[in-house]
C-alpha beads as a LAMMPS data file, in Angstrom:
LAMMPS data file: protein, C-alpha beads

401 atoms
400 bonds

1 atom types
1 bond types

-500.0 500.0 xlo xhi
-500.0 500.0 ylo yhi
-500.0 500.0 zlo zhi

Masses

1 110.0

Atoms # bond

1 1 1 0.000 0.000 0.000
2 1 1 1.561 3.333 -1.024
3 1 1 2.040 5.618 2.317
4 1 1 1.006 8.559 0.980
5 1 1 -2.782 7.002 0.024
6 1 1 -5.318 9.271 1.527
7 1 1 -7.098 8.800 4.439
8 1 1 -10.569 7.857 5.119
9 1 1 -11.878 10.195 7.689
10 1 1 -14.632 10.254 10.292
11 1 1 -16.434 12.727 8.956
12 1 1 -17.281 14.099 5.377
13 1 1 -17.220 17.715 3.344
14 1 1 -20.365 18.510 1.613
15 1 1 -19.522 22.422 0.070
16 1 1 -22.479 23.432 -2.373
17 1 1 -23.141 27.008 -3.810
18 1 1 -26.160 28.778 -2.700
19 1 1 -27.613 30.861 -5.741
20 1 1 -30.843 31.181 -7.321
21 1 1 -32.762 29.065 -9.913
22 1 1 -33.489 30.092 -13.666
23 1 1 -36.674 30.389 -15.468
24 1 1 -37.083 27.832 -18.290
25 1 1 -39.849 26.805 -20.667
26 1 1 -40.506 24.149 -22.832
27 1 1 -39.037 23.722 -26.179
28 1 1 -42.026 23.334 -27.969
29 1 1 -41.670 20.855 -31.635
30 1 1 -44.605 19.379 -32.515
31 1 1 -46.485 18.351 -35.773
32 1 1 -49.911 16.913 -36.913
33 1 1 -50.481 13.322 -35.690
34 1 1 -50.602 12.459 -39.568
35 1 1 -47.233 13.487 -40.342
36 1 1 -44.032 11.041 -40.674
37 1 1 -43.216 11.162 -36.843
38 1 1 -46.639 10.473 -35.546
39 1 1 -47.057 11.216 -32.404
40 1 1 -43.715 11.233 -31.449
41 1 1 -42.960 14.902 -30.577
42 1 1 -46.531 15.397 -28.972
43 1 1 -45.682 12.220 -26.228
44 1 1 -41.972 13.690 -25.711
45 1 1 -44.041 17.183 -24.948
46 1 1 -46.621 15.709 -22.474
47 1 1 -43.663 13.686 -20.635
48 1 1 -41.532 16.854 -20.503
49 1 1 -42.539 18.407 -16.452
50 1 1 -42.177 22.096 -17.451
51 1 1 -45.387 21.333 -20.047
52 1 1 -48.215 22.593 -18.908
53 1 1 -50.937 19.824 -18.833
54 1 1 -53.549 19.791 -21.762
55 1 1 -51.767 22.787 -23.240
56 1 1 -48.490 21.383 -24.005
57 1 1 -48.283 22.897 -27.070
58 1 1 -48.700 26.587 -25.416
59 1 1 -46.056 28.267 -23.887
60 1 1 -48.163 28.826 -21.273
61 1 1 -45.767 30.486 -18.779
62 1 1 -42.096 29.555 -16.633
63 1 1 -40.945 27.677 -14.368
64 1 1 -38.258 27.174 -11.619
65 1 1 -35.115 25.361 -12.300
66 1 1 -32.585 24.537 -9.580
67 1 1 -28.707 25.316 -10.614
68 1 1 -27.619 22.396 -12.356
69 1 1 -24.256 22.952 -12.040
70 1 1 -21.675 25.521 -10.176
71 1 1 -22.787 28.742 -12.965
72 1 1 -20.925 31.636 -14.028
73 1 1 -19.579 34.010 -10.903
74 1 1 -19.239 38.127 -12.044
75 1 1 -17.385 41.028 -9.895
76 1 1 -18.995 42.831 -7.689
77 1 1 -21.801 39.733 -6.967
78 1 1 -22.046 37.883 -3.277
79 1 1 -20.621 34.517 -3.601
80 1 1 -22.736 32.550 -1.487
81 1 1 -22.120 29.061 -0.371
82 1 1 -23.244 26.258 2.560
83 1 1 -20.292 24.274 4.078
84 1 1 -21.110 20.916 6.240
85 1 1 -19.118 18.394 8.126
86 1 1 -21.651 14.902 8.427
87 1 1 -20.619 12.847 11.117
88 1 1 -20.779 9.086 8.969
89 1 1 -19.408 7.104 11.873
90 1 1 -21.759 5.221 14.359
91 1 1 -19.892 7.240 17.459
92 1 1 -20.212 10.162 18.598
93 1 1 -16.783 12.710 16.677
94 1 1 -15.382 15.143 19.455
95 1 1 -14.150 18.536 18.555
96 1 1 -15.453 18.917 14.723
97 1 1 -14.605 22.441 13.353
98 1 1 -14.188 24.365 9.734
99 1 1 -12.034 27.053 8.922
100 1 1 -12.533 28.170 5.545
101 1 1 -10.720 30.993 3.238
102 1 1 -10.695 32.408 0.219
103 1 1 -7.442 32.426 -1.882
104 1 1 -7.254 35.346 -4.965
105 1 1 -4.033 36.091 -6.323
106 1 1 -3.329 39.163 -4.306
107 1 1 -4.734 37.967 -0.775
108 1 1 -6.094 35.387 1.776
109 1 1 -9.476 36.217 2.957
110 1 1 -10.996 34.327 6.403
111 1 1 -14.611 33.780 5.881
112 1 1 -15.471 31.126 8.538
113 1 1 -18.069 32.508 11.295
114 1 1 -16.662 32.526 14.968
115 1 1 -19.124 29.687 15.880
116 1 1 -17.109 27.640 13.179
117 1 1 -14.184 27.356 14.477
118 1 1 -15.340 26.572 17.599
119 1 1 -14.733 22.819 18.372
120 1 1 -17.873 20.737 18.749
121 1 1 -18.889 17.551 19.708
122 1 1 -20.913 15.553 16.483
123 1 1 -23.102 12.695 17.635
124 1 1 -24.154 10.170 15.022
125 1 1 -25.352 11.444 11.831
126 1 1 -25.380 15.386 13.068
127 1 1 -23.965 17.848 11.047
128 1 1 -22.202 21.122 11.449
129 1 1 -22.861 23.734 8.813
130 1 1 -21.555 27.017 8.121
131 1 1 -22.959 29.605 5.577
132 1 1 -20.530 32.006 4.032
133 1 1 -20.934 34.909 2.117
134 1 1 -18.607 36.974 0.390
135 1 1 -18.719 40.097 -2.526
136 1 1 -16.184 39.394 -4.712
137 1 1 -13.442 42.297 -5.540
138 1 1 -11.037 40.273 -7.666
139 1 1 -11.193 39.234 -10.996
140 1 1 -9.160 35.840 -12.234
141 1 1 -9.092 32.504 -10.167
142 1 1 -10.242 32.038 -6.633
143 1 1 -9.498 29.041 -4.625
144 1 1 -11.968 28.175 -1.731
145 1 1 -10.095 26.475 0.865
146 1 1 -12.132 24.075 3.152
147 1 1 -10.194 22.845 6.393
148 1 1 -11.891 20.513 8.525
149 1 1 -10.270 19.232 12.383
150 1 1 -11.541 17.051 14.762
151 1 1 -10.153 14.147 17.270
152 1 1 -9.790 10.844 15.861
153 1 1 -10.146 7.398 17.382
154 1 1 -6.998 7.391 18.834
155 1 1 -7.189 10.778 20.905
156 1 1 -4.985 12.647 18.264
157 1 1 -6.161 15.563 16.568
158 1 1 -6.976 14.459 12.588
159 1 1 -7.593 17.086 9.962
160 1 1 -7.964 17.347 6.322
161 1 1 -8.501 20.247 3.380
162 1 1 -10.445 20.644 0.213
163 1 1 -9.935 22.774 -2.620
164 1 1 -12.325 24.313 -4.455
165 1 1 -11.250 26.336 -7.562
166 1 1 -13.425 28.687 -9.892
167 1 1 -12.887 31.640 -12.092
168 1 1 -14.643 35.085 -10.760
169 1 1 -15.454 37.179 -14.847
170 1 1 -16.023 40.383 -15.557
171 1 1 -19.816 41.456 -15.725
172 1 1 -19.967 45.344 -17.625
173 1 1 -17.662 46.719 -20.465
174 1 1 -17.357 50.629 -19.548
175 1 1 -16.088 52.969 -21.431
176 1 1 -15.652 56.877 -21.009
177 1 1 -15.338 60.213 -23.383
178 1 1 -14.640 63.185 -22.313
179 1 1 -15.692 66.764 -23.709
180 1 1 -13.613 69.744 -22.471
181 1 1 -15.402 73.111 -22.805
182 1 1 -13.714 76.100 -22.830
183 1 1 -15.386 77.588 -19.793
184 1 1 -13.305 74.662 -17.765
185 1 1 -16.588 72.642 -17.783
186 1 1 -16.552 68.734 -18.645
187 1 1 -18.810 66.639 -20.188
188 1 1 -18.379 62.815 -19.379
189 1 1 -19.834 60.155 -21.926
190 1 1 -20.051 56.622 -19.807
191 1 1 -20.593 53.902 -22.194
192 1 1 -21.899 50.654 -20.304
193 1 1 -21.799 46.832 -22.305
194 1 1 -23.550 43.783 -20.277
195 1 1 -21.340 40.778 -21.013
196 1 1 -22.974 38.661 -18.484
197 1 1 -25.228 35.738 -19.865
198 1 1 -28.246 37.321 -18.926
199 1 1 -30.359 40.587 -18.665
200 1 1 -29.693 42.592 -16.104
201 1 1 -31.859 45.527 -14.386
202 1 1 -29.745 48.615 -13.457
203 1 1 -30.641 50.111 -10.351
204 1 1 -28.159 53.033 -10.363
205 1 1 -25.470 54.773 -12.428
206 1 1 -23.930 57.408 -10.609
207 1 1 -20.407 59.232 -10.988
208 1 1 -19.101 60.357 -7.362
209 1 1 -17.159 63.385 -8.614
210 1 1 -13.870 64.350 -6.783
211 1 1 -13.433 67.660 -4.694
212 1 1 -12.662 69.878 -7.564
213 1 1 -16.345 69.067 -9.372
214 1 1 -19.528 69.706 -8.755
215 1 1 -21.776 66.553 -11.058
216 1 1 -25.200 67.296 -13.014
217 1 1 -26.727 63.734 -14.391
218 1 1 -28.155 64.801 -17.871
219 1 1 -29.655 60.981 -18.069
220 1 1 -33.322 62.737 -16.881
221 1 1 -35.943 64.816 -18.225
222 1 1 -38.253 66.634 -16.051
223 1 1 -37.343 64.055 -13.726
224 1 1 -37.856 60.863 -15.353
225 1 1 -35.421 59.036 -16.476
226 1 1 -34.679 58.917 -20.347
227 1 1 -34.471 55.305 -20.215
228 1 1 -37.926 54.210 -19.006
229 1 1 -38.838 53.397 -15.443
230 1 1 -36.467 50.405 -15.920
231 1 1 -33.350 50.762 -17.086
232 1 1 -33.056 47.186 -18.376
233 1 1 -29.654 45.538 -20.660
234 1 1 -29.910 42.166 -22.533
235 1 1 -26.595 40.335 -23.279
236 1 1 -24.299 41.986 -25.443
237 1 1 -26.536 44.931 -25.765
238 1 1 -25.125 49.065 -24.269
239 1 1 -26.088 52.096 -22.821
240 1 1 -24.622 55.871 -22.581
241 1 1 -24.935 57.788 -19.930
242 1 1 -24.015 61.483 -19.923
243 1 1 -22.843 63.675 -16.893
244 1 1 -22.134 67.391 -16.251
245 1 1 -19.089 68.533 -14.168
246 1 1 -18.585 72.055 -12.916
247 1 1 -15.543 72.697 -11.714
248 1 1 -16.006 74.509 -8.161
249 1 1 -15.601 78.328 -7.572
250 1 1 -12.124 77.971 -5.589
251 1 1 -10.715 75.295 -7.634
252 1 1 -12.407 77.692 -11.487
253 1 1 -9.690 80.329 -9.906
254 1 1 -6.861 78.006 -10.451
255 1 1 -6.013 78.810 -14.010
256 1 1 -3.101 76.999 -15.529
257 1 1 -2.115 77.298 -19.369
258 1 1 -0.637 73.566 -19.306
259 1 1 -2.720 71.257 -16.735
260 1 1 -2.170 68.292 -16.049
261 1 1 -4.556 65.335 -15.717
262 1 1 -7.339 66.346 -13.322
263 1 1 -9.326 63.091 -10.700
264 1 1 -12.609 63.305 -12.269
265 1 1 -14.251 61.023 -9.725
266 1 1 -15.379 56.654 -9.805
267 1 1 -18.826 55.562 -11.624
268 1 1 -20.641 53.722 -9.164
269 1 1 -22.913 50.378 -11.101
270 1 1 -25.250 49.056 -9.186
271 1 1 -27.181 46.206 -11.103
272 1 1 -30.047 43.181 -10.570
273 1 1 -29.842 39.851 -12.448
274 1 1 -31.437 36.684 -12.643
275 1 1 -34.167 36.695 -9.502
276 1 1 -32.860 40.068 -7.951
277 1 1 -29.207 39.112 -7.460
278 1 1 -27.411 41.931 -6.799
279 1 1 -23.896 43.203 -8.106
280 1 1 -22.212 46.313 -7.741
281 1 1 -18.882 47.813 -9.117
282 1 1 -17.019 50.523 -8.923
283 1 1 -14.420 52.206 -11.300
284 1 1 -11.226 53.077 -10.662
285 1 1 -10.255 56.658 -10.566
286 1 1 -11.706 58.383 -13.847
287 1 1 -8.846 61.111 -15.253
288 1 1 -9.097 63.651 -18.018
289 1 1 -6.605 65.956 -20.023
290 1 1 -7.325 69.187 -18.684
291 1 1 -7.826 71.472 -21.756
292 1 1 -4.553 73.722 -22.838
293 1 1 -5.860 77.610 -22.289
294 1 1 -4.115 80.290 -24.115
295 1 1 -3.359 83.092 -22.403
296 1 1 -6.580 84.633 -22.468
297 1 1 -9.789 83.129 -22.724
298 1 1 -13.151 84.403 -24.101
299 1 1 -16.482 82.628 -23.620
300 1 1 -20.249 82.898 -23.781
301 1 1 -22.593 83.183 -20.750
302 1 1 -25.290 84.386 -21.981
303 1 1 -27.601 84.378 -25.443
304 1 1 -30.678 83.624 -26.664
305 1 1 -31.752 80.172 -28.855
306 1 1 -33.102 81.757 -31.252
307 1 1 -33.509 85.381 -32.971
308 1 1 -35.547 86.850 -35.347
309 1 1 -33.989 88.385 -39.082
310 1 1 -33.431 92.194 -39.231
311 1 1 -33.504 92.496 -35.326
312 1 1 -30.258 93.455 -33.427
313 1 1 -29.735 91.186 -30.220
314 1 1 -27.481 91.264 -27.465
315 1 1 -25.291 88.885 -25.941
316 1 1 -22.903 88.156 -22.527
317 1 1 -19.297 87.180 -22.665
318 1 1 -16.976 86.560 -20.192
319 1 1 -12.672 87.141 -20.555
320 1 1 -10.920 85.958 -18.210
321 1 1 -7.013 86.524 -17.805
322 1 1 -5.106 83.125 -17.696
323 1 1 -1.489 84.402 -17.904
324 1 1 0.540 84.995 -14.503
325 1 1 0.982 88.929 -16.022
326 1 1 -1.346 92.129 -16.171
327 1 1 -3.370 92.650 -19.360
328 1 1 -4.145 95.543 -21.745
329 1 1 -6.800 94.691 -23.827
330 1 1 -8.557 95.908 -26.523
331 1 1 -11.466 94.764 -28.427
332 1 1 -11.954 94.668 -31.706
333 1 1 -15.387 93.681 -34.259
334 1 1 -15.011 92.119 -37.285
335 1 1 -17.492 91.139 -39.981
336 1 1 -16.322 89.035 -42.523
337 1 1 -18.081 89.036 -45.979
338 1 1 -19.555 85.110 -45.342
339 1 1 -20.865 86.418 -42.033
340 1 1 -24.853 86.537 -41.770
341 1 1 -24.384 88.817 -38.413
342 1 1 -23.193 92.481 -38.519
343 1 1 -22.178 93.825 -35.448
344 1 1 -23.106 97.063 -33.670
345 1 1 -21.335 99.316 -31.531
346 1 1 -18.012 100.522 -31.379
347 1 1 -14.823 98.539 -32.334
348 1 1 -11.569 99.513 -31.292
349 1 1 -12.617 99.628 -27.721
350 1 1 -10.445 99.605 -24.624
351 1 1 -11.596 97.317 -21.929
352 1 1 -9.023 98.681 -19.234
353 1 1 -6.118 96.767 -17.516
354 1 1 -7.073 92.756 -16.936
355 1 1 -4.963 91.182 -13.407
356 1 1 -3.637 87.859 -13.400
357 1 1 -6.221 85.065 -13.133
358 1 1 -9.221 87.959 -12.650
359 1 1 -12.737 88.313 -14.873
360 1 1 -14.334 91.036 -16.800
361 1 1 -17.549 90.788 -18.508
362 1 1 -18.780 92.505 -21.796
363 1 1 -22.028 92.932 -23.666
364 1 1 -22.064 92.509 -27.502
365 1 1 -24.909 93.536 -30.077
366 1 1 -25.077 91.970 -33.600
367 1 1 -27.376 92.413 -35.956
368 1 1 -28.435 89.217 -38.299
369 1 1 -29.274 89.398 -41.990
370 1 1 -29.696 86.119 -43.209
371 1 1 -32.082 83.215 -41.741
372 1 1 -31.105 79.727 -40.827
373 1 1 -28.593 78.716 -38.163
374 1 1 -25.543 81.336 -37.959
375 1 1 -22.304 81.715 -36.118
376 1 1 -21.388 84.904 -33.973
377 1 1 -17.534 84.942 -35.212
378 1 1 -15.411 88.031 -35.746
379 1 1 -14.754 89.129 -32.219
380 1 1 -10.848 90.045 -31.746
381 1 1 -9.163 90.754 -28.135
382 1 1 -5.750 92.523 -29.066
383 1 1 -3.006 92.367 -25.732
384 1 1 -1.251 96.114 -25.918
385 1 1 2.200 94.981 -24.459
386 1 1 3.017 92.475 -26.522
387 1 1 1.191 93.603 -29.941
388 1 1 -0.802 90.199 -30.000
389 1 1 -4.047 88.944 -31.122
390 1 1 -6.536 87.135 -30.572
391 1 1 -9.322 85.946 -32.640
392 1 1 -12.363 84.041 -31.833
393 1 1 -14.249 82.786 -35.149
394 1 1 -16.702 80.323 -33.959
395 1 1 -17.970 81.729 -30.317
396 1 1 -21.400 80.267 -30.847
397 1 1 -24.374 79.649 -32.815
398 1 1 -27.970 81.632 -32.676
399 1 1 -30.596 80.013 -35.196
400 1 1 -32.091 83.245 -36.867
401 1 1 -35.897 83.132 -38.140

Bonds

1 1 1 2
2 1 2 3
3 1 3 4
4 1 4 5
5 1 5 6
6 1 6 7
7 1 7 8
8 1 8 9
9 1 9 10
10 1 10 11
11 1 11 12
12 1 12 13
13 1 13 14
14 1 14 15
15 1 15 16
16 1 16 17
17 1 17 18
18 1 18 19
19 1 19 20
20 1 20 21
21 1 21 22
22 1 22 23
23 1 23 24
24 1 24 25
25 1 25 26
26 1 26 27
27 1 27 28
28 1 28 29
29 1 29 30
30 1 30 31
31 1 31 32
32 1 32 33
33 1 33 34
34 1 34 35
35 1 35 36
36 1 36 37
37 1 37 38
38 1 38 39
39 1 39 40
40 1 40 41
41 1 41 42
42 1 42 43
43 1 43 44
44 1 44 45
45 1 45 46
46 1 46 47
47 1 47 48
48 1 48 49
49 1 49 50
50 1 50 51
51 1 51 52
52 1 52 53
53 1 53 54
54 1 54 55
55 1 55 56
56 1 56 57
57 1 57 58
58 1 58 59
59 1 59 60
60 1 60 61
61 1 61 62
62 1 62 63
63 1 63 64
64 1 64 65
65 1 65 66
66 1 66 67
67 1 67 68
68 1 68 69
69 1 69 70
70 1 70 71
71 1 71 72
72 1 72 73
73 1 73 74
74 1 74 75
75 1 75 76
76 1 76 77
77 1 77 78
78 1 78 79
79 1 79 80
80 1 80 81
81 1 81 82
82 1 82 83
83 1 83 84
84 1 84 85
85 1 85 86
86 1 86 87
87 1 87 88
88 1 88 89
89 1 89 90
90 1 90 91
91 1 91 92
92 1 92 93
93 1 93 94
94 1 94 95
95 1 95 96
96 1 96 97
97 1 97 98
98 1 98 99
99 1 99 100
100 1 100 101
101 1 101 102
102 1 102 103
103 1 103 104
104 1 104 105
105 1 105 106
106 1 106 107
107 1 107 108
108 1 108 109
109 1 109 110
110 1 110 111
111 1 111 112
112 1 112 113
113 1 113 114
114 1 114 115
115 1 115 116
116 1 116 117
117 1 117 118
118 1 118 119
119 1 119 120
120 1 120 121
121 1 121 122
122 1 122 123
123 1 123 124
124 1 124 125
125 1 125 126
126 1 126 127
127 1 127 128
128 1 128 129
129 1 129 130
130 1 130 131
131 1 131 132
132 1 132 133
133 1 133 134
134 1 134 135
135 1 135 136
136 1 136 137
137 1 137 138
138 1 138 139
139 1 139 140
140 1 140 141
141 1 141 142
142 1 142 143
143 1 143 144
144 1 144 145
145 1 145 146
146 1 146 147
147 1 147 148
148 1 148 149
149 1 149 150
150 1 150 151
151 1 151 152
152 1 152 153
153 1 153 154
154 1 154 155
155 1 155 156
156 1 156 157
157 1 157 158
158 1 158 159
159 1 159 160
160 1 160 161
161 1 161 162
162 1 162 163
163 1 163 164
164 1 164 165
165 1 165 166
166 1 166 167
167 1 167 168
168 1 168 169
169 1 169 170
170 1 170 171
171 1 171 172
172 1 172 173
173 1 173 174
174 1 174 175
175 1 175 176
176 1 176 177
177 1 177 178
178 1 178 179
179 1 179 180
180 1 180 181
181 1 181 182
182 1 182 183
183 1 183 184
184 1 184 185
185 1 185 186
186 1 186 187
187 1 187 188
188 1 188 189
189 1 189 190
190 1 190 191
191 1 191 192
192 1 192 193
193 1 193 194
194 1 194 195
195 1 195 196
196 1 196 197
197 1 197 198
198 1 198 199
199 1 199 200
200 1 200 201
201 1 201 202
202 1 202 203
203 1 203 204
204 1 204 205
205 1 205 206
206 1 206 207
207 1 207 208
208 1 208 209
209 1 209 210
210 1 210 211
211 1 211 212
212 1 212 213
213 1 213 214
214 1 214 215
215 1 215 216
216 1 216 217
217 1 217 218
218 1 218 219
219 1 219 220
220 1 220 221
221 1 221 222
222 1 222 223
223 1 223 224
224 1 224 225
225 1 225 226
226 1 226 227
227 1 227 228
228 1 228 229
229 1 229 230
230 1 230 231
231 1 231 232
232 1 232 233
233 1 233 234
234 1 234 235
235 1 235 236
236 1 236 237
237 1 237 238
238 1 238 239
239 1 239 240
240 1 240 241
241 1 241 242
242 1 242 243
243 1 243 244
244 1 244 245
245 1 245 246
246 1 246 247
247 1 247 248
248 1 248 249
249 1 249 250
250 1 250 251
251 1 251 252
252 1 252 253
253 1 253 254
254 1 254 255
255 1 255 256
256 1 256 257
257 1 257 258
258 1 258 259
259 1 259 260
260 1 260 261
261 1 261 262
262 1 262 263
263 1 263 264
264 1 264 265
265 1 265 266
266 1 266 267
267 1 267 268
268 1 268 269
269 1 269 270
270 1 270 271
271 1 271 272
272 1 272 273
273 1 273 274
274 1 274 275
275 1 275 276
276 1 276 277
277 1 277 278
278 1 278 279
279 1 279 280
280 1 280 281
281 1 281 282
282 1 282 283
283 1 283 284
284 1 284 285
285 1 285 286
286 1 286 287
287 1 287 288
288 1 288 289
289 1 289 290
290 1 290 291
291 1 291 292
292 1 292 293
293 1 293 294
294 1 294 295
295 1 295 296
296 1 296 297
297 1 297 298
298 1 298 299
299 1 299 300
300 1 300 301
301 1 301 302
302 1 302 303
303 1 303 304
304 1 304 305
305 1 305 306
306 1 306 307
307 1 307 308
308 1 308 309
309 1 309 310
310 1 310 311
311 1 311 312
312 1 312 313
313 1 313 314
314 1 314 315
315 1 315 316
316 1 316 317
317 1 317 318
318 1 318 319
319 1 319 320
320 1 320 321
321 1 321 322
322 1 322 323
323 1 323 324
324 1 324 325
325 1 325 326
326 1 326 327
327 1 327 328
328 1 328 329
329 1 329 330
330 1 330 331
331 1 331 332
332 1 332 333
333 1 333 334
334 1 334 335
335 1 335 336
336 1 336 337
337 1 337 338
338 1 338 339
339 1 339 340
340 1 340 341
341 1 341 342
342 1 342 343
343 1 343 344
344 1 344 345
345 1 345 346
346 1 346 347
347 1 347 348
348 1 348 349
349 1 349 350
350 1 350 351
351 1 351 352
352 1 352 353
353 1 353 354
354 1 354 355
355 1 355 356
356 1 356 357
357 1 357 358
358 1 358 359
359 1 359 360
360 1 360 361
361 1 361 362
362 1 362 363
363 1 363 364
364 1 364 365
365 1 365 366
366 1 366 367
367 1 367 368
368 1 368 369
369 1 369 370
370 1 370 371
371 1 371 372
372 1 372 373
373 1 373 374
374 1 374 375
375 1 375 376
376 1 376 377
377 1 377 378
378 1 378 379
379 1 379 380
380 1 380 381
381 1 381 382
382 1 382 383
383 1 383 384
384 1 384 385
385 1 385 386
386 1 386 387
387 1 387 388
388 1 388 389
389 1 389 390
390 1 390 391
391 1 391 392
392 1 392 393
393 1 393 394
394 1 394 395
395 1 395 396
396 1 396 397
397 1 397 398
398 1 398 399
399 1 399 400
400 1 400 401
């Protein structure tokens, strides 16, 4: 007999996975009792127990399957399993205990209950059980260790392990844009795939912005989501959602002409599958170029949608100073021969010295000839000390009617 045979112990290791059951239906294949197989498919449909009885050719509705084997195990879901130790002797088994663990391939995890580990005595066919759960953080390979203990026949302690080895997959697919806006604004673009095996029902999709953001969800309207009361994915299938950041007032001071990548904040997934399973993930830290600035920076804060032909209108800009020196600007009003919009007022203006990382505001009139969609270009800010300009050709758009 080879020394190193196992063991047969006193007790035995039952470990089964608690998760829920799946809908099913019947495959329904049938044909008139005339045809070539008789009634062949019509017996194999009355014999088959999800059928329903005297309608077996209906699918009349679903019913419960138990898991028929371990199933697939996504990030961010509660692994959920039952652990027992059967006493199989016909004597009583003195100090019985589990200690179970999780093994990932950055870390050990201890998941046995305190009244696990505690040695007890097992009289003939009792059991101890232990339920565990666990969310899972890691992708890759886990390894569920089982170690069971107890006091053999021959007052020594005995003890033996199981292994239990599955693969923890990735559940979503996101994928970010970002839009930089001149006014320091960003627009982020969250792009969401379901490669699970089945539907799921999101619950929420939120972005926890960092410090330097304030965060506007643009996925409602009036309040309502623009997805439906339920926000459900099938497999394989995507959805966008868009968000708003504002960068705070302190941090909307800070101006620098190269930045460098700014902490936009983590999207936070929360998500139902199957019968109400839950998952939930969170990204890692989302980052975006900040936008290069020139040394002066002219934007729109104010104007109207929409204008009518032949009647002047007047519009809000905002120039901000982004260079680390005082500014003498002037302001000049072009209109090109292409442009639809002629301006009014007085060109050649001087809007006064401009400090270091400060804001002046200005008010501009324009008059607009042609109908259609137009853009305000033309406006010129010209810096005295250094004999340089700056033009602005596509500010924004006003649709003319």
């Amino acid at each position: 007999m080879d020394p190193k045979e196992a063991v047969e112990h006193l007790v035995a290791l039952k470990v089964m996975r608690l998760t829920k059951p799946a809908l099913i239906s019947p495959n329904i294949v049938t044909c008139d009792s005339k045809d070539l197989p008789g009634n062949i498919l019509n017996n194999y449909l009355k014999d088959d127990a999800t059928a329903v009885s005297q309608m077996e050719t209906l699918a009349a509705g679903q019913f419960l399957l138990l898991p028929q084997s371990f199933g697939n195990i996504y990030l961010g879901e509660t692994f959920s399993c039952y652990v027992c130790v059967h006493n199989e002797t016909n004597q009583p088994v003195q100090s019985v205990s589990i200690i179970t663990s999780l093994q990932t391939n950055s870390q050990r995890i201890e998941l046995t209950a305190q009244e696990g580990t505690t040695p007890t005595m097992l009289d003939v066919d009792e059991t101890l059980s232990d339920v565990i759960h666990h969310e899972v953080k890691d992708l890759g390979t886990h390894i569920l260790v089982c170690e069971v203990s107890y006091m053999s026949n021959y007052n020594t302690l005995a003890s033996f392990r199981k292994f239990f080895k599955f693969e923890v997959m990735k559940p979503l697919d996101v994928k970010t844009k970002f839009y930089n806006a001149e006014s320091g604004d960003i627009y982020l673009e969250a792009q969401v795939h379901n490669i699970t095996s089945g539907p799921i029902i999101f619950e929420q999709v939120s972005l926890e912005s960092s410090q330097q953001f304030t965060v506007s969800s643009l996925n409602e309207v009036n309040g309502e989501s623009v997805f439906g009361e339920v926000t459900l994915l099938q497999p394989q299938e995507s959805c966008q959602f868009l968000y708003w950041l504002k960068p705070k007032e302190n941090m909307a001071k800070e101006v620098k002409p190269h930045g460098p990548m700014r902490n936009i904040g983590k999207l936070d997934i929360v998500w139902r599958s199957n019968l109400g399973e839950k998952g939930r993930l969170q990204t890692s830290q989302l980052e975006a170029m900040a936008l290069d600035h020139d040394d002066l920076r002219l934007t729109v804060e104010q104007i109207p949608s929409k204008v009518c032909a032949d009647e002047a209108f007047t519009f809000k800009c905002k120039v901000v100073n982004a260079s680390e020196r005082t500014l003498d600007l002037i302001l000049k009003l072009r209109s090109p021969q292409d442009s639809s919009l002629l301006w009014c007022g007085i060109s050649n203006r001087k809007l006064g010295p401009l400090e270091p990382g400060k804001t002046t505001f200005i008010n501009l009139t324009a008059l607009p000839i042609n109908t259609g969609l137009q853009k305000v270009t033309g406006v010129s800010l010209v810096d005295l000390f250094l004999k340089r300009t700056y033009d602005y050709d596509h500010l924004a758009s006003v649709y003319v009617y």
